[in-house]
C-alpha positions as CSV (number, residue, x, y, z in Angstrom):
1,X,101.0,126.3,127.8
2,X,103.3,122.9,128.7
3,X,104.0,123.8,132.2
4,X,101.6,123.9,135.3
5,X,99.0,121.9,136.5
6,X,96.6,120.3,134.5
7,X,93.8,122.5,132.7
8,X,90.4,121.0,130.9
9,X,91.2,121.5,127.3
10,X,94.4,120.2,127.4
11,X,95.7,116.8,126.1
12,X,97.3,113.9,128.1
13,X,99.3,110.8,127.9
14,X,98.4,107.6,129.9
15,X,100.9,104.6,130.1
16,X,100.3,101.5,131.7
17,X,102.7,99.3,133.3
18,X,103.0,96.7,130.1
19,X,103.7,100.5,128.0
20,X,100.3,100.7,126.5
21,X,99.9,104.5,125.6
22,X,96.2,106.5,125.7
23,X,95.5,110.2,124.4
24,X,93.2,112.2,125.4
25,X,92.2,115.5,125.9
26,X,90.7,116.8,129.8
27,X,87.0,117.6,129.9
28,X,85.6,118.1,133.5
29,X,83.0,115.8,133.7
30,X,84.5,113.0,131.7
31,X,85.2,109.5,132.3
32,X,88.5,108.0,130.5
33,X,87.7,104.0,129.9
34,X,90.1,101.0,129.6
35,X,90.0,97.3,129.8
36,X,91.0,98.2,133.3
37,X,88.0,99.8,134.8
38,X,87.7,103.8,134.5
39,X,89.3,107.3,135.6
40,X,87.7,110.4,136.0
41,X,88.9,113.3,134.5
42,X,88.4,115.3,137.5
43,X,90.8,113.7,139.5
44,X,93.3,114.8,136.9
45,X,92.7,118.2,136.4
46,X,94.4,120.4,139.1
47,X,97.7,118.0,139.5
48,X,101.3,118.7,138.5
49,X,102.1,116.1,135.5
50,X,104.3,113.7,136.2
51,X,101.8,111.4,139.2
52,X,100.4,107.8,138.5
53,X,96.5,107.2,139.2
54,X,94.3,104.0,140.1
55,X,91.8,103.4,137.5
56,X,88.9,101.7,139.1
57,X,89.6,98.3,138.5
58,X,92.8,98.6,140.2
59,X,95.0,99.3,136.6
60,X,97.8,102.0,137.0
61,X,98.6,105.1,134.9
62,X,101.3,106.9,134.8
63,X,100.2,110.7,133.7
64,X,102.4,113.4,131.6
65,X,101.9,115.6,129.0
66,X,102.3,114.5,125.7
67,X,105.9,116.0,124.6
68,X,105.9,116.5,120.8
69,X,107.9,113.8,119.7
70,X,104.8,111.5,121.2
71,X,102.2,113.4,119.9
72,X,103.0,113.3,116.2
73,X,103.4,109.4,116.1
74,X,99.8,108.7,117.7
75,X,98.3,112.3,115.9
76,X,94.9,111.5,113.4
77,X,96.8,110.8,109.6
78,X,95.8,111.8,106.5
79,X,99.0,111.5,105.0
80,X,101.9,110.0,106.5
81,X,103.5,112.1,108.9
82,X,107.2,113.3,109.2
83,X,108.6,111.1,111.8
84,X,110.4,112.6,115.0
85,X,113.9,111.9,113.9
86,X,113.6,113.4,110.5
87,X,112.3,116.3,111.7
88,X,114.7,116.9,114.2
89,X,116.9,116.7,111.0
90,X,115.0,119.1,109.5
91,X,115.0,122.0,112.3
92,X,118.9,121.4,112.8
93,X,120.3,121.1,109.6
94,X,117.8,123.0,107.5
95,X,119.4,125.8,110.5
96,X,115.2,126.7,111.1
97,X,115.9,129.5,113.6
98,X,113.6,132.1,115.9
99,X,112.0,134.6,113.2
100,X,112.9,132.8,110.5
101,X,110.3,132.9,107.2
102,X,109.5,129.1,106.2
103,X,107.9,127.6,103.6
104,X,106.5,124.2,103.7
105,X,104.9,121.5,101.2
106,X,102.8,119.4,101.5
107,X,101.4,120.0,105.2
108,X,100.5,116.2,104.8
109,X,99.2,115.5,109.2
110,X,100.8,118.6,110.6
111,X,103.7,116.6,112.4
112,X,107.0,118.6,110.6
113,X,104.7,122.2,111.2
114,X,104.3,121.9,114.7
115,X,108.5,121.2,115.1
116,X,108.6,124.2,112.5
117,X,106.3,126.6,114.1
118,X,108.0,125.7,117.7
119,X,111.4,126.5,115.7
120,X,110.6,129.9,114.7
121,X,108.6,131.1,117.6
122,X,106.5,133.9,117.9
123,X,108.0,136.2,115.4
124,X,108.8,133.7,112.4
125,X,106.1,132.9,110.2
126,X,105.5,129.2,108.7
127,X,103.5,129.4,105.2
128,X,102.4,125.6,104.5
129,X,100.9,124.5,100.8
130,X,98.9,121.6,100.6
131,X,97.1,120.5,97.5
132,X,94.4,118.2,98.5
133,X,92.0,120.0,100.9
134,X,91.4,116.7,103.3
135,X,94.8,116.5,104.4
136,X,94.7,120.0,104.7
137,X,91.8,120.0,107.6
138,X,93.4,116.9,108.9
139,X,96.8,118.5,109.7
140,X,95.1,121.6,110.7
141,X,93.1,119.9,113.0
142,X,96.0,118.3,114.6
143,X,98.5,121.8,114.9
144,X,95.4,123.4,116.6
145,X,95.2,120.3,119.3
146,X,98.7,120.4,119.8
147,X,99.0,124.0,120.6
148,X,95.8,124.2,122.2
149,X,94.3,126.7,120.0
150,X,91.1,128.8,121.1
151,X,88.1,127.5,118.8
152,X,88.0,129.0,115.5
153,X,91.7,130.1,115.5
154,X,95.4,129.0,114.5
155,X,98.7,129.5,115.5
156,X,99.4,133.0,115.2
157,X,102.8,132.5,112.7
158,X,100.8,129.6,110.7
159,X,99.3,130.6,107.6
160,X,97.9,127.2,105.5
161,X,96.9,127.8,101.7
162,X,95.7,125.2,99.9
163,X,97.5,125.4,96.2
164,X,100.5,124.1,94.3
165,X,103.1,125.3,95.3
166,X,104.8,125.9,92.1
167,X,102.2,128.1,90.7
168,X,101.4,130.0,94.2
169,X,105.2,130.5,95.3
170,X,105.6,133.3,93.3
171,X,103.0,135.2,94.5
172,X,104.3,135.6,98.2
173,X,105.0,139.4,98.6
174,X,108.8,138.9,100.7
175,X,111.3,136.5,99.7
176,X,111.6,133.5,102.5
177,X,114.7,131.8,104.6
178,X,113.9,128.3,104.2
179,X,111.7,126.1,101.8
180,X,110.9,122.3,102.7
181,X,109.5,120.3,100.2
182,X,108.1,117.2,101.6
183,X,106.0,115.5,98.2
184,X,106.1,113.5,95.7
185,X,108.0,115.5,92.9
186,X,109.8,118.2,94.3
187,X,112.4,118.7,91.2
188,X,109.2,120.7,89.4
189,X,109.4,123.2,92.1
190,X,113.2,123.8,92.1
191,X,112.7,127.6,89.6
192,X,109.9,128.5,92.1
193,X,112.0,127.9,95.2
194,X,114.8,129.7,93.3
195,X,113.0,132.7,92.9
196,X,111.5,132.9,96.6
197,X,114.6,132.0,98.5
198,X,116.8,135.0,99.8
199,X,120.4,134.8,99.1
200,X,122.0,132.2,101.6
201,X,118.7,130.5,102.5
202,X,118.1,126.7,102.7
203,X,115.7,124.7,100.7
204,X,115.3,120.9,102.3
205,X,113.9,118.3,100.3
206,X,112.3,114.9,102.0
207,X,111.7,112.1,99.9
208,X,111.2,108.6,100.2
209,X,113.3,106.8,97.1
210,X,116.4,106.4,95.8
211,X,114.6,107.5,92.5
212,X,113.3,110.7,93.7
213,X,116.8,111.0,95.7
214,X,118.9,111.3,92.6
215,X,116.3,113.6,91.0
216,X,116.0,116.4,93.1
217,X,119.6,116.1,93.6
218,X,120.7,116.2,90.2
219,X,118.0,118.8,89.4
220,X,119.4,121.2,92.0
221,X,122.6,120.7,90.7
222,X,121.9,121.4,86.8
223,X,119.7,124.6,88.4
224,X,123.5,126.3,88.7
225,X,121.8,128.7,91.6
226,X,122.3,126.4,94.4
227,X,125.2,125.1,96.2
228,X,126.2,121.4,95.6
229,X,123.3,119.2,97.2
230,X,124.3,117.4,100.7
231,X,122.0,114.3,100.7
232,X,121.8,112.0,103.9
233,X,119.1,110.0,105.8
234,X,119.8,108.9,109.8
235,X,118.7,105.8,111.1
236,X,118.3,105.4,115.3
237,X,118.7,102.3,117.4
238,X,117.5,102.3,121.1
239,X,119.2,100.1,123.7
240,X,118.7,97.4,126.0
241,X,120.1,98.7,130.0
242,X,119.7,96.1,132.2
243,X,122.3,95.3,135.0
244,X,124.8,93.1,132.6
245,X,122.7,92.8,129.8
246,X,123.6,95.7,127.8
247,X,123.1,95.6,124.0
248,X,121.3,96.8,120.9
249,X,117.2,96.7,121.4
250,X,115.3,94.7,118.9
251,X,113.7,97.3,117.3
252,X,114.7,100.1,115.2
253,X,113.6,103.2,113.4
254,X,115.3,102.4,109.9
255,X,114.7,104.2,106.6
256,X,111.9,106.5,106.5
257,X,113.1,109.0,104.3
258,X,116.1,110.8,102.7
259,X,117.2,114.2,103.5
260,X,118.3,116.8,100.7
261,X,119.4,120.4,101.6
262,X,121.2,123.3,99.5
263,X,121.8,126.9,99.4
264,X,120.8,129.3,97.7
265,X,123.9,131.9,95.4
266,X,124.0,135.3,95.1
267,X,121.4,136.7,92.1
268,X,123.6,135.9,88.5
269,X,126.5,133.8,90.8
270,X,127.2,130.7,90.0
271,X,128.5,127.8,92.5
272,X,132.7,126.7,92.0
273,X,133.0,123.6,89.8
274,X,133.4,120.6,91.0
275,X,137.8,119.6,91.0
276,X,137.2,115.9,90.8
277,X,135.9,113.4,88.1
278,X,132.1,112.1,88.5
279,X,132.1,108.1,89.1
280,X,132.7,106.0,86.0
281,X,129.8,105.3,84.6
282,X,127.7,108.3,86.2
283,X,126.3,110.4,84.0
284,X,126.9,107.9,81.0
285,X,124.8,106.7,77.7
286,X,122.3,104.9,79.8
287,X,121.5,107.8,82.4
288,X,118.8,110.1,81.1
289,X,118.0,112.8,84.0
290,X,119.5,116.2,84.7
291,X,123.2,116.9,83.7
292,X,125.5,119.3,85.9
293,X,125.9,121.9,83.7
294,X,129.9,122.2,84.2
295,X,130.2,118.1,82.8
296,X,132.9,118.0,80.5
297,X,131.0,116.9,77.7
298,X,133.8,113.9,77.4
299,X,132.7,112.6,80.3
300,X,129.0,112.4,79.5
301,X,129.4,110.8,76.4
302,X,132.2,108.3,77.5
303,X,131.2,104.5,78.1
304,X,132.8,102.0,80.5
305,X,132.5,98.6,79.4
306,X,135.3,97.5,81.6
């Protein structure tokens, strides 16, 4: 469906010389309009991607695809979406592989399903929960426009239920490879993911806070059926190429979230304890979450006032 020419129904991606970006999907017929005259659709349909075109006033486009990285950034939002880098993230280090069985919640725009449903591929299947139902037409919506869905149908591996997915988890008839949990409190759906997740599979946890950070962290940690939580976030900074003038660009793609994955133990096995000491201080009289449940009860209760 990404290679060929052009085909009415698809989407494209216009960019001016000054890097202005338009989206927009081919209708025969059509007329795309800009401050810089017009273009008929017409003239696009038919051609390889990859040409530039006059508009009528003289402005030039050039004309591509939009790859998936693009589409998810300028994609309709109802909630924030799950920006390129992160999901890359996700796929690689969440290990999302052909045939895989993935759960995902909140759907929030559809971004993180379409790199999940590309990930898995025909014979994987992609179960997303979302709770609020306008998100959920938003992001399905979006995953049908991206894949170029046939009216009235999905993505054949894409099931979307709308439910909590603490309470509905349990119902799924097979046991899955990989849970992400992209909301707001994804410690209260730590049992549930427990009990879903095969022996050896991954659950992934996006958040946005330090706050949340430590509390999924530490709640996977005093679950005792999970490996010791490897949290992380990646930052990306593009680059100036010019001649001499090479050096960092002025813009970055900072924090947007932080990244939380663990595995899954054997039914009734336990993870190894931990050989060194928590930081002073940790887990101390003024810390109130989740406690690992190997801490040497010494250490929880000592207090370091030095």
């Amino acid at each position: 469906m990404h290679r060929g020419p052009l085909r009415e129904g698809e989407w494209v991606r216009l960019t001016d010389q000054k890097g202005r970006r338009h989206n927009f999907e081919l209708v025969a017929g059509k007329r795309f309009f800009s401050n810089r005259g017009h273009l008929e659709h017409d003239e696009l349909i038919g051609r390889e991607e990859g040409f530039t075109v006059a508009s009528s006033a003289g402005g030039e486009y050039l004309v591509f695809r939009p790859l998936l990285s693009e589409f998810v950034v300028s994609m309709p939002r109802g909630a924030a979406v799950v920006y390129p880098k992160d999901a890359a993230q996700i796929v690689a280090m969440a290990d999302i592989f052909p045939g895989a069985r993935v759960v995902e919640a909140g759907v929030g725009s559809g971004a993180l399903t379409c790199s999940l449903l590309r990930a898995v591929g025909p014979h994987g299947h992609v179960l997303s929960f979302e709770r609020r139902e306008e998100f959920a037409d938003v992001a399905r919506r979006n995953v049908n426009q991206f894949f170029a869905s046939p009216e009235g149908e999905t993505h054949p591996a894409w099931e979307l239920r709308l439910g909590d997915l603490a309470e509905e988890l349990p119902s799924v008839e097979h046991r899955v490879d990989r849970v992400i949990l992209d909301m707001l409190a994804p410690w209260e759906c730590v049992d549930a993911v427990a009990g879903a997740l095969t022996p050896g599979g991954i659950v992934c946890a996006y958040v946005a806070t330090t706050t949340q950070l430590s509390r999924i962290v530490e709640t996977l940690r005093a679950h005792g059926g999970f490996t010791d939580p490897q949290p992380w976030e990646s930052l990306v900074r593009d680059w100036h190429v010019e001649g001499l003038a090479v050096r960092p660009g002025h813009k970055m793609i900072g924090h947007t979230a932080f990244l939380v994955t663990a595995r899954r133990m054997a039914p009734g096995e336990r993870p190894m304890l931990k050989k060194r000491r928590p930081a002073p201080g940790a887990y101390g009289v003024d810390y109130d979450g989740p406690r690992p449940a190997d801490l040497p009860p010494q250490v929880a209760e000592e207090r370091f006032d030095d």
